[in-house]
C-alpha positions in Angstrom: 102.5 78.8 115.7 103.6 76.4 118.5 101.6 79.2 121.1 98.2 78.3 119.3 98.9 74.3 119.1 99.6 74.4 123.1 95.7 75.2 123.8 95.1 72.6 121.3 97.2 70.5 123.8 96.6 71.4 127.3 93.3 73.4 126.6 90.7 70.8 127.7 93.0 69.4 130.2 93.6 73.1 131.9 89.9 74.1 131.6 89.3 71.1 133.3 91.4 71.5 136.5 90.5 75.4 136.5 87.3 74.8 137.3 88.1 72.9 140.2 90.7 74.9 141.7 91.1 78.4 143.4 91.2 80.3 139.7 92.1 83.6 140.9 95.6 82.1 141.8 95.4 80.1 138.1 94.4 83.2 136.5 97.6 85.0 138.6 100.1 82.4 137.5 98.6 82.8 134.1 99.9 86.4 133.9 103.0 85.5 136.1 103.5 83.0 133.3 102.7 85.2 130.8 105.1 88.2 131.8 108.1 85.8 132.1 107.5 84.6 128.4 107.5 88.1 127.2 111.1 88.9 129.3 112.7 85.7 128.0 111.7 86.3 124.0 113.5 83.1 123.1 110.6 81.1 124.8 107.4 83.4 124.0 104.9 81.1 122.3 104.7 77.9 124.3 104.2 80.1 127.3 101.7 82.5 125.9 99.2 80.1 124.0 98.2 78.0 128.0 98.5 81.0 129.7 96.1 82.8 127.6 93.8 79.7 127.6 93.7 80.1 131.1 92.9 83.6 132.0 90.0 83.7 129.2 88.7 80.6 130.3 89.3 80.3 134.0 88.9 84.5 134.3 85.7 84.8 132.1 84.3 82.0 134.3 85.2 83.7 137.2 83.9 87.5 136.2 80.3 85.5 135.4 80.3 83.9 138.8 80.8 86.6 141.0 78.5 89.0 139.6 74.9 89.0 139.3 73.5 88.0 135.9 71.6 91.0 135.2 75.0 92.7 135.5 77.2 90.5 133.9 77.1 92.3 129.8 78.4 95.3 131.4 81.7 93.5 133.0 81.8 92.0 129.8 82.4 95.1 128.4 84.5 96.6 130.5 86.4 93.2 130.0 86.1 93.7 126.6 87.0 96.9 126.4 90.1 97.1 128.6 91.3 93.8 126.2 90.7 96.1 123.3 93.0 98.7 124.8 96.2 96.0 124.4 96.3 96.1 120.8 95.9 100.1 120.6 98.6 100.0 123.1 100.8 97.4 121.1 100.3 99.4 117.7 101.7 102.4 119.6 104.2 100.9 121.1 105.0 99.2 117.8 105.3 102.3 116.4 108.0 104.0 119.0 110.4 100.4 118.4 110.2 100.4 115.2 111.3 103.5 114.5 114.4 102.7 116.2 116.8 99.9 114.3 117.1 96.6 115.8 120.5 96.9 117.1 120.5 100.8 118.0 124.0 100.9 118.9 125.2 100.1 115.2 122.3 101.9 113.4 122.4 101.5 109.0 123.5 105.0 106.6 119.8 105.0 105.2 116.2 105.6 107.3 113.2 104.0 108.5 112.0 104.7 105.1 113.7 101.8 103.2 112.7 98.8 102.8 115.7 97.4 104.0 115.2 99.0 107.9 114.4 96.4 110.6 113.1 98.1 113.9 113.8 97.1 117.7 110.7 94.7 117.8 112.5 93.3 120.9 112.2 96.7 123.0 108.3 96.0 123.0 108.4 92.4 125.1 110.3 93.8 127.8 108.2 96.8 127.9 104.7 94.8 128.2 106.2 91.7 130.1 107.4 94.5 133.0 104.0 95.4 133.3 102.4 91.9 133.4 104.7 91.5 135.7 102.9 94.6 138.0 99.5 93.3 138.0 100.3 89.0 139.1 100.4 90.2 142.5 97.4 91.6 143.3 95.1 88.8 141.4 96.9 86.3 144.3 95.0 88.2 147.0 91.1 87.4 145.7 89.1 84.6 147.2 88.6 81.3 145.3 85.1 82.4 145.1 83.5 86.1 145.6 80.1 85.8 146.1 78.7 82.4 148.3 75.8 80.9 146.5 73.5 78.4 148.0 74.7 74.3 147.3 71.6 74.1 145.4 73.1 75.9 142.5 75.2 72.6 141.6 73.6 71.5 138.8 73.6 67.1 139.0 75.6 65.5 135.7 77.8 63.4 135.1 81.3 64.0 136.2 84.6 64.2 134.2 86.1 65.7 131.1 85.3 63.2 128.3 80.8 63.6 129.4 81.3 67.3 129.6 83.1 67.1 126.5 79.9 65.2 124.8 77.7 67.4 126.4 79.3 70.8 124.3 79.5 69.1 121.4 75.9 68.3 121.0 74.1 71.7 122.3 73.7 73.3 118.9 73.9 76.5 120.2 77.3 76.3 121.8 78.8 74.8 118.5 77.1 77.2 115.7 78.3 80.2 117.9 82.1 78.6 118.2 82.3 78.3 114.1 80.2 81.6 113.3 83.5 83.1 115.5 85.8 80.7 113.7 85.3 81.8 110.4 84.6 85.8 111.3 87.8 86.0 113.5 89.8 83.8 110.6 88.8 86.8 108.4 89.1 89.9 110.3 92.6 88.4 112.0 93.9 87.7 108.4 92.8 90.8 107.5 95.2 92.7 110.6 97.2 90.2 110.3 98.5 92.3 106.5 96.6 95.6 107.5 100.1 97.6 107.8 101.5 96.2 104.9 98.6 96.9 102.3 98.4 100.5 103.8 102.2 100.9 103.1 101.7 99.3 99.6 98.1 101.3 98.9 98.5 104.8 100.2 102.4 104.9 99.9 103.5 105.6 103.6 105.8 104.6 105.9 105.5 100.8 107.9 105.4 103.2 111.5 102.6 105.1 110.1 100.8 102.4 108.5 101.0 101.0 112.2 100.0 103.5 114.2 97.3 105.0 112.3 95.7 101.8 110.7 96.2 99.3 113.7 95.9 101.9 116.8 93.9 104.5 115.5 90.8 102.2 114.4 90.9 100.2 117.1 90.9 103.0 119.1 87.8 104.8 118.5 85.9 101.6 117.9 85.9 101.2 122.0 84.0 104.0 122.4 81.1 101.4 120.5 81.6 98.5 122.7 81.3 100.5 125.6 78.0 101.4 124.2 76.5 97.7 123.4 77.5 96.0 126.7 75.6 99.1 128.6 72.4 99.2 125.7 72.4 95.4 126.6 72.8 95.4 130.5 69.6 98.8 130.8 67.6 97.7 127.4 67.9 93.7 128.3 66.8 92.4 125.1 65.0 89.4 124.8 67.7 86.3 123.7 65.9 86.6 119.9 65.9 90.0 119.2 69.4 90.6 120.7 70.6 87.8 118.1 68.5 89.5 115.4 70.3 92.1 116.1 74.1 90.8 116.4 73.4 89.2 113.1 72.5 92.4 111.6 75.6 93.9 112.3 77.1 90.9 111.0 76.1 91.7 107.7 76.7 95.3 108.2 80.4 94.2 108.9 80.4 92.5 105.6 79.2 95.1 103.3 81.5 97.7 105.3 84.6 95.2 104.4 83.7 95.3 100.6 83.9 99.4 100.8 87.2 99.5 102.3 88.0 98.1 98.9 86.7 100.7 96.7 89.5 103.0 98.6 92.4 103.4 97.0 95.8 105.5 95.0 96.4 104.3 91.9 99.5 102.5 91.6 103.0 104.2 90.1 104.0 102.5 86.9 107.2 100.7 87.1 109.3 100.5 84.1 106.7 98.1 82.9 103.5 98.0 84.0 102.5 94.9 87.4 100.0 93.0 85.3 102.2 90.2 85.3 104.9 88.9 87.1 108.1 91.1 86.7 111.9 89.5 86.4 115.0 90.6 85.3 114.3 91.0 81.9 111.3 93.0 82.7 113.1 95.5 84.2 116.2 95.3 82.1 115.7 97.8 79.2 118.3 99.5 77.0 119.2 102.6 79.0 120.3 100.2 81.4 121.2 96.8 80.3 125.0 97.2 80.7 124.8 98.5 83.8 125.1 94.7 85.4 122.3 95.4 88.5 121.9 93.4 91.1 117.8 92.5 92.3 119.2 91.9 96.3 118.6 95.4 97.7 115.2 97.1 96.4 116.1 100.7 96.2 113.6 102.6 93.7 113.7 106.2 92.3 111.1 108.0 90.2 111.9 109.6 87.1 108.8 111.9 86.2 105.7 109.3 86.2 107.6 106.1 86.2 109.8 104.0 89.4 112.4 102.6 88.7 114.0 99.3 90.9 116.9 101.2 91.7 119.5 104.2 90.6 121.1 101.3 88.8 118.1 99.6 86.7 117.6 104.0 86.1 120.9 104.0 84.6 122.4 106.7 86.9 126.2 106.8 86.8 128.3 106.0 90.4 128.4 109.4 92.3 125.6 111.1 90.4 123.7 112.0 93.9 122.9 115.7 94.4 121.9 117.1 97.4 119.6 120.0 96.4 117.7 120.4 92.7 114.9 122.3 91.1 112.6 119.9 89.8 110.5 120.9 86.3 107.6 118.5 85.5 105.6 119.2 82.5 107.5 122.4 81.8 106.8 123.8 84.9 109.2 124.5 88.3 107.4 122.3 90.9 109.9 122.2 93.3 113.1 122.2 95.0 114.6 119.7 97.4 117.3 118.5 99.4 116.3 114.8 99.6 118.3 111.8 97.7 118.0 112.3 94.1 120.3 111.5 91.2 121.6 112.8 87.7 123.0 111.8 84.5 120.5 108.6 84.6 120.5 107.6 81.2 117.0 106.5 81.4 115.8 109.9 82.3 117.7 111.1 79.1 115.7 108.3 77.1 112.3 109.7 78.5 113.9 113.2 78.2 113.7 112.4 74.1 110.7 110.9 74.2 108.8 114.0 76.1 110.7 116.6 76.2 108.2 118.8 77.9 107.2 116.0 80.3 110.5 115.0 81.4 112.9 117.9 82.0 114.2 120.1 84.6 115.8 123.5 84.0 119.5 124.2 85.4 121.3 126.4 86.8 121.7 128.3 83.8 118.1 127.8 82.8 118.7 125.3 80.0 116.5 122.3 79.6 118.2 118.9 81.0 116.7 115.2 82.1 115.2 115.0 85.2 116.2 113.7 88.3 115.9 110.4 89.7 114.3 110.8 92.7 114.6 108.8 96.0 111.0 106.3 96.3 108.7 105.5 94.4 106.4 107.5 92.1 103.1 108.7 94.2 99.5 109.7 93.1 99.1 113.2 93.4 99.1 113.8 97.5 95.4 115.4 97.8 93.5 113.0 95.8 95.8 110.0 98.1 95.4 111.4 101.2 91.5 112.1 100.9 91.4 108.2 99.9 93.4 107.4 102.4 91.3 109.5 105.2 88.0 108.0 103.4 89.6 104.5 104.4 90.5 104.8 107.8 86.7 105.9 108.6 85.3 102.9 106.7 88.0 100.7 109.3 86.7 102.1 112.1 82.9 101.8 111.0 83.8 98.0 110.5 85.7 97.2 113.4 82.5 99.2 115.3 80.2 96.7 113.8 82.2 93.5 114.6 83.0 94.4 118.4 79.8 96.5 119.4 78.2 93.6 120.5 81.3 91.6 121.8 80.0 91.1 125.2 77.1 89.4 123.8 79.6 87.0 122.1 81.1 86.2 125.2 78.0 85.5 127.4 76.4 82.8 124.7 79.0 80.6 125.1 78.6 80.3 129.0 74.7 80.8 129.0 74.0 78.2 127.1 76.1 75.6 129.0 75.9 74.1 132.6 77.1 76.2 135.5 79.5 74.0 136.1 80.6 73.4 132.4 81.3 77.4 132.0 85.1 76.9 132.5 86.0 74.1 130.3 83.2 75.3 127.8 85.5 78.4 127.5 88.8 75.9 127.0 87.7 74.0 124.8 86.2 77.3 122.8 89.5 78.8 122.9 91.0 75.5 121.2 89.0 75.1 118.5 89.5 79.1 117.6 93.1 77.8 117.7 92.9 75.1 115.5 90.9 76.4 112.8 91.6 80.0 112.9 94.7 81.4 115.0 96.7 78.3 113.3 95.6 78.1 109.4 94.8 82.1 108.9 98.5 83.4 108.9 99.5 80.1 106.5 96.2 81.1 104.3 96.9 84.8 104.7 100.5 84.7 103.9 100.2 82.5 100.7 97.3 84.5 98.7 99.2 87.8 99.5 102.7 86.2 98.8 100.5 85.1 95.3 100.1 88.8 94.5 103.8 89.4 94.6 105.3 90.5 91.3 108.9 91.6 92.0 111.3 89.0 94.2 114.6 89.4 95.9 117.0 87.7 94.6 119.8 87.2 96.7 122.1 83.8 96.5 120.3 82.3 93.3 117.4 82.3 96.7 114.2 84.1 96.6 113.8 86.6 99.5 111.8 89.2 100.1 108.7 90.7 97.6 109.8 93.8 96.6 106.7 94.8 94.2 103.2 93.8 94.8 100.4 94.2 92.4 98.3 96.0 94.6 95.1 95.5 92.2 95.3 91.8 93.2 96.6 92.4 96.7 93.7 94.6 97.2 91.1 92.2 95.4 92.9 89.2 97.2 92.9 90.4 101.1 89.3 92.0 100.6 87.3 89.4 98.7 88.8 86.5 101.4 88.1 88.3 104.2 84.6 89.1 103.5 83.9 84.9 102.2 85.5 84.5 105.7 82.9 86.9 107.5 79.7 85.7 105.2 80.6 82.2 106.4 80.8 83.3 110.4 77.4 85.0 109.6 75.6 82.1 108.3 76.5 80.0 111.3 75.1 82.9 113.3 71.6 82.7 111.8 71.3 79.2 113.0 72.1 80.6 116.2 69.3 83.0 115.9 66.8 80.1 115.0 67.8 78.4 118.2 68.2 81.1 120.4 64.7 80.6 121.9 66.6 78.0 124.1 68.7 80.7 125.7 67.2 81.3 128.9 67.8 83.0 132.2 70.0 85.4 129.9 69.9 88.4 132.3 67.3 87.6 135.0 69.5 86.4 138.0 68.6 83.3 139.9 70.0 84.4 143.0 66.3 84.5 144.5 65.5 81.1 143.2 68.7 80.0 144.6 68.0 81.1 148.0 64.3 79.6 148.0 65.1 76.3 146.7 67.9 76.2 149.6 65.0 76.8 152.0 62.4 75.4 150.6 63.3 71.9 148.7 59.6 71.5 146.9 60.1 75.3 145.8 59.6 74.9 141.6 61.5 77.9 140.6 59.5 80.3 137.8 62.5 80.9 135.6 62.2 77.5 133.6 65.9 77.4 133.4 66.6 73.6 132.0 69.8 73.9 135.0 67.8 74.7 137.8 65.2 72.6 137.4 67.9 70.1 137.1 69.3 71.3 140.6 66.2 70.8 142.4 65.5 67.4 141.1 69.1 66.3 142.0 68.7 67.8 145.6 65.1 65.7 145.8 66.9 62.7 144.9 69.4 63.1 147.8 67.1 63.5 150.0 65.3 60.6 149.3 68.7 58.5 149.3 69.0 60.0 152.9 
């Protein structure tokens, strides 16, 4: 948390001094900064919230200045899209550490398949601060400014941070944008924020794959998309209204898209009652297994035909009842033979056994009729009908996360079009602040407390609750959906007020470079763009003259 209370902090203050100082070397201690907090892991998030702040403020500023305007949506999206590549790279990476244990030199007697495995999370923040590291040095070498510009571009206002700071907060514009990304970035972040988890809990895989292919995979292919909006926007040049017509649109289409991925989903195993309600020991405690004296501190469930069970203990398997290799008969048919963890002699498979013979029984080695076997896991769907959910899913994820970022250079520009040359830098500071405080800060507490409200199965350990074993994943599914898409429908009504002011957007893509240069020559030159900033600029350089 402290990482997003630092902009909070230091984000006006930075912005301000950024924008009067050589920000190619701020941007390069930025990452300098930036790579030493992920090497030292003890100190990562008051170094990465001011650093950040400064090489999206400071660097956005910078891109816009030195290029021309008619150019600048497709740096945006090649800014964009390069910044989109971290998180594909981080699921990956995510992936390869955490399918190695934490400590790798003292690695556990059970897989990355239990609950109980912790990956190397550390190995990443070495990896990625090395190569921060690699790329400081060459952002030292560029100019404090690319691309000279006549002094008649300085637009005449009052100096210092508290005026500037008035001036953003009343341009309607600036502050309907900021909160319509406030409240869609609160809900999409939440949303990553438990993506992996709900895909381990929904279509029963493994936390590596619920990583890789629902964080980096997505993300991923929805590049391709940005890439396409910054270059439709830099050839097509849509007028200011119609290009926030459109964004707008695609908000919407974000939020319908996010109430499909809901529809998506395996049907949940039944434990040995069902998750309507909250489970606890004597919810679990039945009479094939009430002597048994289980403990609720390690979550280690088996399936017995249909039904999971918390553990080989709740089961009521008997100590050294593992087999290596079974035939397994399920409704009176063979269905298949294995090698993995599975147990015998559970006296609650014996129980089921007489309830449904049929149902519950395995043949043996002489071909007689005995309970099944308590399988390592938890109880699945059947795999086809999962996997084509799951398939069906991850297509509807990447349609969404197309719709939300396809227009992401657009998103970017606003915020520094409809300011004050000079203002671009701190308007960006004091942008990435308020994200901050209202949604980087207050989405992972939000977040964690309605999924943590789903929970229906605690660890227990030291009279202390731990972990969430069981979710209900109806409610988890409802919960993380439904809030996400309030979030969203909230971003996109403060986006249609930016729509009805968007007729004050001007000099969007035309670049004033020419007016620049006859304004500099020629001081009664009115220039023809009706830009609110140069007309502002000539006025100012009248009235020095006539002090003169």
């Amino acid at each position: 948390m402290a990482d997003n209370i630092s902009p909070i902090i230091f984000g006006a203050m930075i912005g301000h001094l950024a924008s009067k100082g050589h920000r190619p070397r701020w941007t390069s201690l930025a990452m300098f900064l930036s790579g030493v907090a992920c090497v030292f892991g003890a100190l990562p998030y008051f170094f990465f919230g001011p650093v950040t702040t400064i090489y999206y403020s400071a660097g956005t500023a910078y891109l816009d200045d030195n290029v021309e305007r008619r150019k600048a949506p497709i740096y945006m999206t090649l800014s964009t899209f390069l910044r989109g590549i971290g998180p594909v790279i981080g699921f990956v990476l995510s992936s390869a550490c955490l399918a190695i244990y934490e400590d790798p030199q003292h690695p556990p007697d059970y897989d990355s398949e239990d609950s109980r495995w912790i990956g190397a999370w550390w190995i990443g923040f070495i990896v990625l601060g090395g190569f921060q590291f690699v790329f400081t040095a060459p952002l030292l070498l560029f100019p404090k400014r690319i691309k000279k510009l006549p002094e008649a571009t300085t637009t005449f206002h009052e100096s210092g941070m508290l005026p500037a700071m008035l001036r953003l907060f009343r341009n309607p514009i600036y502050m309907l944008h900021m909160f319509s990304q406030i409240f869609k970035w609160f809900g999409i972040l939440g949303y990553f924020n438990y993506l992996p988890k709900y895909i381990q809990e929904q279509f029963h895989v493994s936390a590596s794959s619920a990583a890789l292919y629902g964080g980096s995979l997505p993300i991923a292919l929805s590049l391709l998309p940005v890439l396409l909006g910054g270059i439709t926007i830099r050839y097509w040049k849509p007028n200011p209204r119609l290009l926030t017509f459109i964004m707008f649109l695609l908000e919407v289409a974000t939020i319908i898209l996010f109430l499909t991925l809901g529809s998506f989903r395996c049907e949940a195993p039944d434990y040995t009652v069902g998750t309507n309600e909250a489970m606890s020991r004597d919810d679990i405690e039945l009479g094939c297994n009430r002597k048994c004296h289980c403990s609720l501190a390690v979550f280690h469930p088996v399936c017995i035909g249909e039904t999971t069970y918390f553990s080989p203990c709740f089961a009521g398997c008997h100590l050294g009842s593992m087999l290596n290799h079974s035939t397994l008969i399920k409704r009176g048919l063979i269905i298949s033979s294995t090698s993995s963890e599975a147990y015998e002699d559970c006296r609650c498979a014996q129980y089921l056994m007489t309830l449904n013979k049929s149902a519950y029984s395995r043949l043996d080695h002489r071909g007689h009729s005995v309970p099944l076997l308590a399988e390592k896991g938890r109880c699945a769907e059947s795999s086809a009908s999962c996997t084509y959910q799951y398939r069906l899913y991850l297509v509807s994820l990447t349609l969404s996360y197309c719709t939300a970022l396809i227009m992401q250079s657009a998103h970017i520009l606003i915020p520094i079009r409809c300011v004050d040359t000079n203002d671009k830098t701190f308007s960006l500071a004091i942008y990435q602040g308020a994200i901050a405080l209202f949604a980087y800060i207050p989405y992972p507490l939000v977040y964690s407390y309605l999924v943590d409200s789903t929970c229906v199965l605690w660890e227990e350990s030291c009279s202390t609750r731990g972990n969430c074993w069981v979710y209900d994943i109806k409610r988890f599914n409802g919960t993380l959906h439904y809030t996400t898409v309030i979030c969203c429908a909230l971003g996109a009504v403060c986006f249609l007020f930016v729509f009805a002011f968007s007729t004050r957007l001007d000099l969007f893509y035309v670049c004033d470079d020419e007016n620049d240069v006859k304004v500099a020559e020629n001081p009664k030159y009115t220039p023809t763009s009706g830009s609110i900033s140069m007309t502002v600029s000539h006025s100012a350089k009248n009235n020095s003259q006539i002090r003169e």
